[in-house]
SEMIPA-622024 format. One record per residue (C-alpha): x, y, z negated; residue number from 1; residue in one letter. Coordinates in nm, 4 decimals, m for minus. Example, Ala and Ser with C-alpha at 12.3 -4.5 7.8 and 13.67 -1.06 7.14 Angstrom:
! SEMIPA-622024
<<1.2300, m0.4500, m0.7800>, 1, "A">;
<<1.3670, m0.1060, m0.7140>, 2, "S">;
! end
This chain:
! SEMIPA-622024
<<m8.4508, m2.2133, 4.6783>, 1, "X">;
<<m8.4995, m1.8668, 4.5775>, 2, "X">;
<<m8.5891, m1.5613, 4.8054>, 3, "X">;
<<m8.2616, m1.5267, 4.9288>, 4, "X">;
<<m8.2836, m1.4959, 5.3057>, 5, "X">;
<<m8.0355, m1.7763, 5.3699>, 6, "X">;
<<m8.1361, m2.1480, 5.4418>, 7, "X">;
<<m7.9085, m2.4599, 5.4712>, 8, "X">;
<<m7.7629, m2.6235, 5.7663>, 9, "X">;
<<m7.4991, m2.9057, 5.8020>, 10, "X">;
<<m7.2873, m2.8981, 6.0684>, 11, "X">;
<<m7.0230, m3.1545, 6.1581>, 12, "X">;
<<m6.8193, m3.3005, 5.9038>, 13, "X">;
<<m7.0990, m3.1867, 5.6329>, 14, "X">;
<<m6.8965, m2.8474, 5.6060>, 15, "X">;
<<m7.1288, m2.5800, 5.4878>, 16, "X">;
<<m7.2173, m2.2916, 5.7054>, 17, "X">;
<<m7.5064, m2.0531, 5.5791>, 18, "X">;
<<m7.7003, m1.8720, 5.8677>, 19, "X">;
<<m8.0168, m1.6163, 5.8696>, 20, "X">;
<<m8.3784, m1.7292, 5.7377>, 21, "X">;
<<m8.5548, m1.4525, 5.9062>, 22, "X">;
<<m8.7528, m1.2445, 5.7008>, 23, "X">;
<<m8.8266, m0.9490, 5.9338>, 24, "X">;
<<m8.9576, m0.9686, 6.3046>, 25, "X">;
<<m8.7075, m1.0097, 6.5649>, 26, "X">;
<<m8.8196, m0.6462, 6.7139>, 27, "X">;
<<m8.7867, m0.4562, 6.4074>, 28, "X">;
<<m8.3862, m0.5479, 6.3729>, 29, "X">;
<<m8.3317, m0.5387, 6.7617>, 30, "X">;
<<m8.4580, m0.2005, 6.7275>, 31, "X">;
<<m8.3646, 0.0455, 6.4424>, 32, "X">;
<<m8.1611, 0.3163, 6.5105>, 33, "X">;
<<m7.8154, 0.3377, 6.6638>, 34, "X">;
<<m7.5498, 0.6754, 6.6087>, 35, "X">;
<<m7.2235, 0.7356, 6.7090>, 36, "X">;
<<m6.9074, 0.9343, 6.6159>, 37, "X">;
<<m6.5255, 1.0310, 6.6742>, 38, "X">;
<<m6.3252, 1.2223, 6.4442>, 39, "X">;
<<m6.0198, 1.3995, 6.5405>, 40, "X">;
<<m5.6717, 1.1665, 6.5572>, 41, "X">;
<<m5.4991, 1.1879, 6.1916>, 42, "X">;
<<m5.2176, 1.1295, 5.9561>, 43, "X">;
<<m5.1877, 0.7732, 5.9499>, 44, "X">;
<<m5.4025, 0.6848, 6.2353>, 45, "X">;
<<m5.4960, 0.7785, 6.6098>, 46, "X">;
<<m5.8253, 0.7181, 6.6582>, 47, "X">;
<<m6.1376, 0.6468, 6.4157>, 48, "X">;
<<m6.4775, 0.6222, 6.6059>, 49, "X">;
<<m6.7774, 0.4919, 6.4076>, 50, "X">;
<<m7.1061, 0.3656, 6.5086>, 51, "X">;
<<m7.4325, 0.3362, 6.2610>, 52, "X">;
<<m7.7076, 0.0998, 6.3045>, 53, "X">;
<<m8.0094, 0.1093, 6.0211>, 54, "X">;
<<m8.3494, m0.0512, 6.0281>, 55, "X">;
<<m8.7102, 0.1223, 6.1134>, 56, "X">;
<<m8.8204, 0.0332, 5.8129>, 57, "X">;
<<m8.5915, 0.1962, 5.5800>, 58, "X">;
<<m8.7362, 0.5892, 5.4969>, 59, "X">;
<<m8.3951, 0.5541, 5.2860>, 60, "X">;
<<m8.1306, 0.4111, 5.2879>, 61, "X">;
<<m8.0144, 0.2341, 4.9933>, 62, "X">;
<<m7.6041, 0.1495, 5.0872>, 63, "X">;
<<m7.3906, 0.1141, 5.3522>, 64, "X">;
<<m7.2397, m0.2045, 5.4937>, 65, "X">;
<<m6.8709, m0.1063, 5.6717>, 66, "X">;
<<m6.8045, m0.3960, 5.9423>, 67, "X">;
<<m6.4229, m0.3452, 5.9795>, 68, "X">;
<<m6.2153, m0.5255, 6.2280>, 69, "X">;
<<m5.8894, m0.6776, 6.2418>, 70, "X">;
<<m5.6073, m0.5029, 6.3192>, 71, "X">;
<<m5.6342, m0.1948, 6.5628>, 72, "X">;
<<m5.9831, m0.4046, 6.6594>, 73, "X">;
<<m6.3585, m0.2343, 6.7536>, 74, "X">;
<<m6.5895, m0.3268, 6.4968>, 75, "X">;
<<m6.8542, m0.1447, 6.6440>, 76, "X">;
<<m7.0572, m0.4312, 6.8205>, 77, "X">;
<<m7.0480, m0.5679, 6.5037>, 78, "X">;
<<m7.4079, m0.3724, 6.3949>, 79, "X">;
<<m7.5426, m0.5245, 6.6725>, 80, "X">;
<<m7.4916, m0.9080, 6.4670>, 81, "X">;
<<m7.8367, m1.0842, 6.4032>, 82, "X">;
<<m7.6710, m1.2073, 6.0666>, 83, "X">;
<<m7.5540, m0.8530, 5.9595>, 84, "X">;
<<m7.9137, m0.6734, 6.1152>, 85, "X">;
<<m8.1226, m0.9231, 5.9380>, 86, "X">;
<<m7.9266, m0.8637, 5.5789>, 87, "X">;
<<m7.9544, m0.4856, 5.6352>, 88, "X">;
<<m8.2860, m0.4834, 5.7498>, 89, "X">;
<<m8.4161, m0.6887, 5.4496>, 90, "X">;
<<m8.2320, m0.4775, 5.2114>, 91, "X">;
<<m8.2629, m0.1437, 5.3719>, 92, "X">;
<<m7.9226, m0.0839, 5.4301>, 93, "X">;
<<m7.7383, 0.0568, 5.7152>, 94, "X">;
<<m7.4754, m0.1051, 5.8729>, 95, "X">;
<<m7.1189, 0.0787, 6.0119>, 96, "X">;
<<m6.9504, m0.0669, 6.2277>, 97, "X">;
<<m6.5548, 0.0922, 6.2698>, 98, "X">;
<<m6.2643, 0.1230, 6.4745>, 99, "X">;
<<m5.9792, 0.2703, 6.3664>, 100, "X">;
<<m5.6544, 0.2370, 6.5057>, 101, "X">;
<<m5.2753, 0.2966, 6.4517>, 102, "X">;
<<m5.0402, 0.5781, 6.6491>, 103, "X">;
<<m4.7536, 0.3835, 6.8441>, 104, "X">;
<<m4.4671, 0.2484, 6.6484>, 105, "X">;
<<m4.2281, m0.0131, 6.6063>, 106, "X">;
<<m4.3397, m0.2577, 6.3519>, 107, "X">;
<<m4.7569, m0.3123, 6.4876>, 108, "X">;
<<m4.8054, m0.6233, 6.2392>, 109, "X">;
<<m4.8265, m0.3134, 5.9692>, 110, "X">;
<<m5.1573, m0.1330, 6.0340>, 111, "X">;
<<m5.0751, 0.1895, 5.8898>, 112, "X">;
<<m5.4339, 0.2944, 5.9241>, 113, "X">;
<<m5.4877, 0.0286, 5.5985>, 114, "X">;
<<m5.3179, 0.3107, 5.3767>, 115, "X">;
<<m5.6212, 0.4938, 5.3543>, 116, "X">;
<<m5.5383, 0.7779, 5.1012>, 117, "X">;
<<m5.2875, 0.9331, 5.4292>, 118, "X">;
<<m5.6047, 0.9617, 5.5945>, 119, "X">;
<<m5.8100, 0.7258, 5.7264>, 120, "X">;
<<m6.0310, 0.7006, 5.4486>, 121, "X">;
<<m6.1459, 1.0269, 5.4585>, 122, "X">;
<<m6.1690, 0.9857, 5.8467>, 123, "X">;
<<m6.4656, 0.7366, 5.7311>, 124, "X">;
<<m6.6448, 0.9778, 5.4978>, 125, "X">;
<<m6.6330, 1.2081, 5.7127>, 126, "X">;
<<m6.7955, 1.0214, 6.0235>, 127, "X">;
<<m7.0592, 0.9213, 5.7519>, 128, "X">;
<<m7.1359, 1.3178, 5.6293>, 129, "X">;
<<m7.1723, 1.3596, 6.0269>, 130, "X">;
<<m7.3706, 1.0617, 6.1140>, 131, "X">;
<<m7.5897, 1.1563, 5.7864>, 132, "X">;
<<m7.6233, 1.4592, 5.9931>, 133, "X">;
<<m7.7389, 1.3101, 6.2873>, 134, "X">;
<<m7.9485, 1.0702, 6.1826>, 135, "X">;
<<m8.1191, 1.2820, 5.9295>, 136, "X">;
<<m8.0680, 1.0411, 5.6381>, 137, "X">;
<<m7.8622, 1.2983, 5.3944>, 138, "X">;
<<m7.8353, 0.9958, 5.1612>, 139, "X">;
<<m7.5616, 0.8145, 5.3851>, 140, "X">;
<<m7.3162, 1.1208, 5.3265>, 141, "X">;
<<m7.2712, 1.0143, 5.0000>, 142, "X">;
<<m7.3974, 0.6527, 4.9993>, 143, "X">;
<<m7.2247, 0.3789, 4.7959>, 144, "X">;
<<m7.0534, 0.1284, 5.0221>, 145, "X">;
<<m7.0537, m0.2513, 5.0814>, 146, "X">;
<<m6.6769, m0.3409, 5.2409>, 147, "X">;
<<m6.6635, m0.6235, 5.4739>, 148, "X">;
<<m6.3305, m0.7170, 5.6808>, 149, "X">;
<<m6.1402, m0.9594, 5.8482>, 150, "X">;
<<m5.7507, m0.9475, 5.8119>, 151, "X">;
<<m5.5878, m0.5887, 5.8687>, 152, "X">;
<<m6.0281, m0.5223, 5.7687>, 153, "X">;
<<m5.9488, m0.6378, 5.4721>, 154, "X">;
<<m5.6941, m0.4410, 5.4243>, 155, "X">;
<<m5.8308, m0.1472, 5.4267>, 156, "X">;
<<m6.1130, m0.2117, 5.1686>, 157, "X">;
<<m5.8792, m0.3210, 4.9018>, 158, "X">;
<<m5.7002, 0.0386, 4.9628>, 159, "X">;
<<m6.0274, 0.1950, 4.9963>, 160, "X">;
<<m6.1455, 0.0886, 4.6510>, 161, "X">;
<<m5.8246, 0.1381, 4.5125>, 162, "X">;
<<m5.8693, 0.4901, 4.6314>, 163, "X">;
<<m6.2340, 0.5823, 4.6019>, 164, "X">;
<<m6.3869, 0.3285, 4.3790>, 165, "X">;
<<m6.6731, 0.5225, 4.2882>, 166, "X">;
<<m6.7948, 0.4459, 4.6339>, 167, "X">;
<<m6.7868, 0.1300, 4.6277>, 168, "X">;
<<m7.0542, m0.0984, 4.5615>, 169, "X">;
<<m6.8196, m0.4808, 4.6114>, 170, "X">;
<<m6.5861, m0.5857, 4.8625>, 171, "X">;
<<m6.3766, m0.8739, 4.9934>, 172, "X">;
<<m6.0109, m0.9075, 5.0986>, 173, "X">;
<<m6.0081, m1.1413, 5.3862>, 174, "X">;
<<m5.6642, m1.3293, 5.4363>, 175, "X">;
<<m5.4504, m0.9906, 5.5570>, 176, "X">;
<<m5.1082, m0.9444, 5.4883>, 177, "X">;
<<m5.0085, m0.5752, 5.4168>, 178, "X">;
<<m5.1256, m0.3657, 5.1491>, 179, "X">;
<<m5.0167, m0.0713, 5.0052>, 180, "X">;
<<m5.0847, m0.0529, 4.6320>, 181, "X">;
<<m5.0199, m0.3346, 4.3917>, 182, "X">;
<<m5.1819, m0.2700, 4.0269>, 183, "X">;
<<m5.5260, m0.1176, 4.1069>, 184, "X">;
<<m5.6229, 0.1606, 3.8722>, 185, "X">;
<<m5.8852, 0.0904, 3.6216>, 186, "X">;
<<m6.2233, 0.1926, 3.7865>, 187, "X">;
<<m6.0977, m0.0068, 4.0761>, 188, "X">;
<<m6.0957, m0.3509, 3.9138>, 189, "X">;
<<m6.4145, m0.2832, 3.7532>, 190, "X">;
<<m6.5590, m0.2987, 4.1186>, 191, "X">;
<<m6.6630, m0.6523, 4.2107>, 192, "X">;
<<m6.4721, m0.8010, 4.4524>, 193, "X">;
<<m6.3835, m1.1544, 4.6277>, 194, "X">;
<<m6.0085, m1.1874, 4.7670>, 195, "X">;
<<m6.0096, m1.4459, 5.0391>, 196, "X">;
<<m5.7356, m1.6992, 5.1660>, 197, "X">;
<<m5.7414, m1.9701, 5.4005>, 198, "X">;
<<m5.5395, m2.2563, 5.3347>, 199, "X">;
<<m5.3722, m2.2984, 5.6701>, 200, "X">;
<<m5.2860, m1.9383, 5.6904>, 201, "X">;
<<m4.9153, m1.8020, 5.6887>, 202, "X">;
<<m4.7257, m1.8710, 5.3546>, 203, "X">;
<<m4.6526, m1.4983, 5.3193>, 204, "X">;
<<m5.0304, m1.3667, 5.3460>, 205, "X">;
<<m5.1703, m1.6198, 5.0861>, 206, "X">;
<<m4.8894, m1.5456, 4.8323>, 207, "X">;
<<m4.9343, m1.1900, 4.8949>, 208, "X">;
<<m5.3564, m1.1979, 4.8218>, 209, "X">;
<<m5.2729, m1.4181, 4.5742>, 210, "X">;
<<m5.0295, m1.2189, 4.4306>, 211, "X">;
<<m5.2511, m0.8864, 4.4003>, 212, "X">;
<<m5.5706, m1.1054, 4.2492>, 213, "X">;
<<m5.3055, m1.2267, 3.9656>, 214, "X">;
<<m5.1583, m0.8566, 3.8592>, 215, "X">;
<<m5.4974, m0.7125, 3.8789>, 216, "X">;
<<m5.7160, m1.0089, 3.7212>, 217, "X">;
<<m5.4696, m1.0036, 3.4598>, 218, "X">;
<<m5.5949, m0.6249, 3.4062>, 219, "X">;
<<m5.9509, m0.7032, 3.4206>, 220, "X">;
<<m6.0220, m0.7045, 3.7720>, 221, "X">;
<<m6.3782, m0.8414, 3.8008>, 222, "X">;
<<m6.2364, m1.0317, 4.1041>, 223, "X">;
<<m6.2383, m1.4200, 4.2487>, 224, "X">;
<<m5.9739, m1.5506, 4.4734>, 225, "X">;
<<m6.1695, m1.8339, 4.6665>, 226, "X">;
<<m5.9681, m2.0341, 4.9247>, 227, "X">;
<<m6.0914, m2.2324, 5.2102>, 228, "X">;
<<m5.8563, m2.5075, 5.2015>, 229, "X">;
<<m5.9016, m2.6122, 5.6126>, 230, "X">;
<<m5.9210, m2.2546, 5.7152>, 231, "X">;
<<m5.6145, m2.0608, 5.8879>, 232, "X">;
<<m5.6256, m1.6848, 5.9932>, 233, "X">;
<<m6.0337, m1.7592, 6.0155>, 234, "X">;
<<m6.3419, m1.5770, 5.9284>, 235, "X">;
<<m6.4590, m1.9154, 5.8375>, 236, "X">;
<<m6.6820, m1.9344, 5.5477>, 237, "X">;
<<m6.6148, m1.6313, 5.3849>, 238, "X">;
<<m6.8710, m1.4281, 5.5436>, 239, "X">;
<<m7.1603, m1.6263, 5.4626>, 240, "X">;
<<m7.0322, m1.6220, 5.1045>, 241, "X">;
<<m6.9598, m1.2609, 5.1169>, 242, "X">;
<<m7.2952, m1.2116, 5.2339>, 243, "X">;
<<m7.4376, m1.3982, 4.9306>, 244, "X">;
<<m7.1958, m1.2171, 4.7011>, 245, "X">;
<<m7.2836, m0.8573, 4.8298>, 246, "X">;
<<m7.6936, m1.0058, 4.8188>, 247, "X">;
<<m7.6295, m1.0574, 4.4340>, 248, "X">;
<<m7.4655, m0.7576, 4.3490>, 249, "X">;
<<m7.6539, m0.5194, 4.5393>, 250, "X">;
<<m7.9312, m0.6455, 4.2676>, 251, "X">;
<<m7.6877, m0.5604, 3.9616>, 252, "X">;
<<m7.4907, m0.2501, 4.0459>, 253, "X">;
<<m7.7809, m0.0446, 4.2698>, 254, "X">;
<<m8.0130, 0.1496, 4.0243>, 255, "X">;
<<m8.2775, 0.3771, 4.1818>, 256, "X">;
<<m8.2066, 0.6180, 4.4694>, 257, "X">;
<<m8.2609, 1.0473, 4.3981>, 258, "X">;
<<m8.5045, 1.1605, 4.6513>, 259, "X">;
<<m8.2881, 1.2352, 4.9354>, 260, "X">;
<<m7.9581, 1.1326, 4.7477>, 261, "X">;
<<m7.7652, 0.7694, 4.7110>, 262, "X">;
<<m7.8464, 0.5409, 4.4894>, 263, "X">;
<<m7.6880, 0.5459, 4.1451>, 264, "X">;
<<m7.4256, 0.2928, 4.0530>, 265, "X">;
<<m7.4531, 0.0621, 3.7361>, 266, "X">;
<<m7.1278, m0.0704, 3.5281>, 267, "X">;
<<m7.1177, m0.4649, 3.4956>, 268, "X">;
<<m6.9436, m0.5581, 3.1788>, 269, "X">;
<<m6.7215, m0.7977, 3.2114>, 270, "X">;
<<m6.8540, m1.0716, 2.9329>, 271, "X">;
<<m7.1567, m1.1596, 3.1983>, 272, "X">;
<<m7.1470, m1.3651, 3.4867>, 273, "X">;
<<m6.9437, m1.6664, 3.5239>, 274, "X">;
<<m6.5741, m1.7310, 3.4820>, 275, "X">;
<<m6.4092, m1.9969, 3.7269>, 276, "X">;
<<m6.1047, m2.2140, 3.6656>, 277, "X">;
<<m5.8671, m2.2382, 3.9581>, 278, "X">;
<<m5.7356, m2.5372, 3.8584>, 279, "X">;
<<m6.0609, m2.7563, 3.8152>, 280, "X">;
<<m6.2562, m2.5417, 4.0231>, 281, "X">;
<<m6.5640, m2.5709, 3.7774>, 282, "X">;
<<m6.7377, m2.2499, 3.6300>, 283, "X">;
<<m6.9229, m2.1570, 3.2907>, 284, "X">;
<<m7.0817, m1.8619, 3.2029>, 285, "X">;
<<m6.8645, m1.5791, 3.0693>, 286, "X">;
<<m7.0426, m1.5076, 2.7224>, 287, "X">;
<<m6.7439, m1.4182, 2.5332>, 288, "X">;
<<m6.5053, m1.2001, 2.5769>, 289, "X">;
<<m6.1352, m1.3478, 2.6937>, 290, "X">;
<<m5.8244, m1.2465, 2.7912>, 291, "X">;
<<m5.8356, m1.2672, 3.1660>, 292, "X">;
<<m5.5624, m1.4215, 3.3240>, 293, "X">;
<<m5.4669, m1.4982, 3.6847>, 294, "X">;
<<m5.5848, m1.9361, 3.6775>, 295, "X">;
<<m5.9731, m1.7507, 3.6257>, 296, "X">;
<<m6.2150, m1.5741, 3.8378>, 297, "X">;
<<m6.4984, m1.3646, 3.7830>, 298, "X">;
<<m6.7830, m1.4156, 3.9408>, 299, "X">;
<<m7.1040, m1.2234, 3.9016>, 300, "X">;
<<m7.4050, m1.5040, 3.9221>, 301, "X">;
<<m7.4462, m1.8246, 3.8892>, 302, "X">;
<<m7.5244, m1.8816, 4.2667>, 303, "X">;
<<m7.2130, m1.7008, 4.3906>, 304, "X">;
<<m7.0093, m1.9453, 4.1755>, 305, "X">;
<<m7.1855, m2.2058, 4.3114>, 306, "X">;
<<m7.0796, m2.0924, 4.6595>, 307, "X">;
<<m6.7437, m2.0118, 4.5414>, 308, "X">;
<<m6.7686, m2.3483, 4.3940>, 309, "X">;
<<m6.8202, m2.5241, 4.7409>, 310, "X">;
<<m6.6020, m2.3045, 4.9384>, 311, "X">;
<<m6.2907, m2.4317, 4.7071>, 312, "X">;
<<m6.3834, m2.7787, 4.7332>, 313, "X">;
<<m6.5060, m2.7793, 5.1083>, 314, "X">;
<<m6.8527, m2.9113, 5.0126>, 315, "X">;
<<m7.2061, m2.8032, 5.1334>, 316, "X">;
<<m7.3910, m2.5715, 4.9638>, 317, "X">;
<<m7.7624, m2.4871, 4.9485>, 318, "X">;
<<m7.8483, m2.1063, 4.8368>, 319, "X">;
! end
């Protein structure tokens, strides 16, 4: 095993589920430091509160982890997760935890909020300038940014990089069903990213996700769908994969923080890593430069294949 803070366990059925090998004392992440904020009712969204959580033993703050609910959901007790406190705590991140919900209107299975560029994407850099503020860690106004969601969550990160993707560090796309932009622009599919589906989920949000990997991964995207064959509208597996997918990246696209400033972001070209097959769901490294097309994924190590690996084919897997 390598210093990854996960370790194996086999529930039920031999399914693989990755939980916390604890690196840090159990005071040091129930403690840290917790902040709160509200901005003002917007555009495309009524009300966007925010709470930050980092660890005492981070002087500075290297990224940002933004726990977003499903739709018009409070993500904020999400900082207080063992599983997300131990990964920020070990990397000296800070974790945000969001809620931001839609104004009243007819058709509530669209979370208007997701369309970040009206507004709600700046409501989030701003409650990060303020919390920076607060907390006095000036780094987090400007931070790079680790996006984790479930459904309408997901959502939003694929419009957020699509919007911003110089802020963005990875993110996922976790079995929603309404997005806003189609064909990403460039900088945007160079940011690593995993699109999730479950297999039991509705018809119309797995075409959808699958949909948006194929225009974009046919542009370059450095992207991997991964489905979870048993799973319906589910978190599932894909955090614990996420988790190990963020771990990886954080180590390729992070270079070295300016005193009181964010870290700097690296480029990952896109003939390293590993290239999965769909079809076969088997991997090999990516040494030569291809033609992307939608039956391949990108994947950035060879342990987050061999997670994405196991996830496709609903087999254990030992980090």
């Amino acid at each position: 095993m390598n210093s990854s803070w996960f370790r194996r366990s086999l529930p039920p059925l031999a399914i693989m589920t990755l939980i916390l090998m604890p690196r840090v004392a159990h005071s040091q992440v129930s403690e840290g430091t917790t902040l709160e904020d509200t901005e003002l009712p917007g555009n495309n969204y009524d009300k966007a509160v925010f709470k930050l959580w980092y660890p005492p033993n981070a002087a500075q703050v290297q990224a940002v982890v933004v726990l977003m609910p499903g739709s018009n959901g409070d993500g904020r007790p999400t900082v207080d997760d063992p599983f997300w406190r131990d990964f920020a705590a070990h990397h000296k991140l800070a974790l945000l935890g969001c809620q931001i919900t839609d104004k009243p209107h007819e058709q509530n299975f669209i979370e208007q909020y997701a369309d970040v560029s009206q507004g709600s994407g700046q409501a989030l850099l701003n409650g990060l300038v303020a919390l920076a503020k607060k907390s006095q860690h000036p780094e987090l106004a400007q931070a790079p940014l680790f996006l984790w969601g479930m459904s309408a969550g997901g959502e939003f990160n694929y419009e957020f990089v699509a919007w911003k993707p110089e802020r963005v560090v990875a993110f996922v796309v976790n079995k929603g069903g309404i997005y806003y932009t189609a064909l990403t622009q460039r900088a945007a599919r160079n940011v690593p990213g995993i699109l999730f589906i479950g297999g039991k989920d509705l018809e119309s949000r797995i075409d959808t996700i699958t949909g948006l990997f194929a225009i974009n991964r046919r542009g370059g995207a450095l992207w991997a769908l991964a489905e979870e064959p048993s799973a319906a509208h589910i978190v599932g597996r894909s955090r614990d994969v996420a988790a190990i997918f963020f771990e990886d990246v954080l180590k390729l696209r992070l270079g070295e923080p300016n005193a009181g400033g964010p870290a700097t972001l690296r480029s990952i070209a896109d003939n390293t890593g590993f290239i999965g097959d769909l079809k076969s769901k088997t991997f090999q490294p990516a040494v030569e430069r291809k033609t992307p097309t939608e039956s391949t994924v990108w994947l950035p190590t060879e342990r987050v294949a061999r997670a994405w690996q196991a996830m496709e084919t609903e087999k254990p897997f030992d980090p």
